[in-house]
C-alpha atoms as one frame of an Amber mdcrd trajectory, in Angstrom:
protein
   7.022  19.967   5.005   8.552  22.645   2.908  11.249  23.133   4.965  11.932
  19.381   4.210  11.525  19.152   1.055  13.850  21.926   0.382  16.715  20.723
   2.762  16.520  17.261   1.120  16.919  18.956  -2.229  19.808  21.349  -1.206
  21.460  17.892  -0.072  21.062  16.374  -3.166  22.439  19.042  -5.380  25.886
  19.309  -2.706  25.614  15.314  -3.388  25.805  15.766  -7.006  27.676  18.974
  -7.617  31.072  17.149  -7.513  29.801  14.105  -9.772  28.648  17.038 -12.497
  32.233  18.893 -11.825  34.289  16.022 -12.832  31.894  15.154 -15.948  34.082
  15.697 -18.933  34.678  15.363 -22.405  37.218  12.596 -23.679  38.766  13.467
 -26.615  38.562  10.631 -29.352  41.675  10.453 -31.174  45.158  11.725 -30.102
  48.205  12.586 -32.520  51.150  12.076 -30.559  54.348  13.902 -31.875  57.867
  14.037 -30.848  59.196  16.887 -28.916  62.105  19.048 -31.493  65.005  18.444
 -29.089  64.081  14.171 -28.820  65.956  12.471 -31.381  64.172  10.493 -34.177
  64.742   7.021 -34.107  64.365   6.210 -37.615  63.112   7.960 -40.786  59.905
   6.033 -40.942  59.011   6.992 -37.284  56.038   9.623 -37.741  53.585  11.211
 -35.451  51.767   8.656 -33.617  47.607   8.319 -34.234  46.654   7.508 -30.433
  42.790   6.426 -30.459  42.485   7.812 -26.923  38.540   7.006 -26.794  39.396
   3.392 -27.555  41.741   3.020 -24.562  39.385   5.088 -21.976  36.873   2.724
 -22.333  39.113   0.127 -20.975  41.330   1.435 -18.558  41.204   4.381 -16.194
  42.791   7.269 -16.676  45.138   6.710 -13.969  46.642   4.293 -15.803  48.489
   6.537 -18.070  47.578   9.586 -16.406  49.604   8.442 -13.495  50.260  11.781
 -11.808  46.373  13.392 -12.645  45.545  15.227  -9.426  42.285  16.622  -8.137
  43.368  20.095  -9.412  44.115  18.431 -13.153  41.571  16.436 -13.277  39.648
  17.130 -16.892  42.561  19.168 -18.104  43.754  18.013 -21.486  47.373  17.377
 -20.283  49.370  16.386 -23.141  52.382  14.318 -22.268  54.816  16.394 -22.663
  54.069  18.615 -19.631  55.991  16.021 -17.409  58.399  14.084 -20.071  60.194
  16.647 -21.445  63.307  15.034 -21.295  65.097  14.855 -25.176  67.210  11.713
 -24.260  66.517   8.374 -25.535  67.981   6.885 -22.398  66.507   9.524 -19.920
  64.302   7.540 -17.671  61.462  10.223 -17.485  62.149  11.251 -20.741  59.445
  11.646 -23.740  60.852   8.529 -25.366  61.278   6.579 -22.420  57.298   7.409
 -20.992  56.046   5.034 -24.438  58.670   2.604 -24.732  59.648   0.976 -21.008
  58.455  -1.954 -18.856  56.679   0.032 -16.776  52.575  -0.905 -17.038  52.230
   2.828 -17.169  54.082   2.806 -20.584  52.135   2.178 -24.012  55.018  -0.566
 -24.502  54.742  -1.744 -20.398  50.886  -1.386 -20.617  50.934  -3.960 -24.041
  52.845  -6.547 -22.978  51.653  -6.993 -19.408  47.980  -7.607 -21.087  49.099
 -10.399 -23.326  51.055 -11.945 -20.573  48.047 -11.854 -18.140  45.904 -12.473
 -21.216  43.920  -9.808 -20.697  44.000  -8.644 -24.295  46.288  -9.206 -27.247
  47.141  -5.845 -28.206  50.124  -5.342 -30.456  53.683  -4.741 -29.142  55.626
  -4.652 -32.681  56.438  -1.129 -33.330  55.210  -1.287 -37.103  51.884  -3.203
 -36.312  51.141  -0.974 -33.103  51.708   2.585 -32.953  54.300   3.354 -35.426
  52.479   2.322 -39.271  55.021   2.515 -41.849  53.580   5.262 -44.383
């Protein structure tokens, strides 16, 4: 009966062990800023408050973390480590990762929820992401 018990615990805790592995923390709130060698848009275009917390609850990570792997998985990978790109016009550039139609874009992402009416989230640059200070 021992025996039992103790096999049937060992196979809970191998169960589990990859459930606890993966358990981590979301950060809240982002700032988002411009890589040096990307050229600013305009003079009012700041660093970018992200509420990251606000958009985990509603859509999995994969969704912007499009290339998260098992190895990266609860790494703080900022996204820069892939869009590195200074062009505005290079298509896996830092500029072009937020503003494209792709739905893994911030832009994308926005206006595919309002026209599957999913959400109304805002897709003017002063009311969204960029507040004029």
């Amino acid at each position: 009966m021992k025996r039992l018990i103790r096999m049937l615990s060992a196979m809970a805790v191998l169960t589990l062990l990859p459930c606890m592995a993966s358990a981590y923390e979301v950060p809240k709130d982002l700032v988002i800023k411009r890589p040096e060698k990307t050229p600013q848009q305009s003079t009012w275009v700041g660093p970018v408050k992200f509420p990251h917390g606000f958009h985990a609850v509603y859509n999995p990570c994969k969704a912007c973390h499009h290339e998260e792997s098992d190895r990266s998985l609860g790494q703080f990978l900022p996204c820069t480590q892939c869009h590195i790109k200074s062009g505005l016009d290079e298509p896996t550039g830092f500029f072009r990762a937020f503003h494209n139609s792709s739905p893994t874009s911030c832009l994308g992402c926005h206006k595919q929820k309002r026209l599957t009416k999913q959400a109304m989230p805002p897709i003017s640059c002063t009311r969204g992401c960029h507040k004029k200070q």
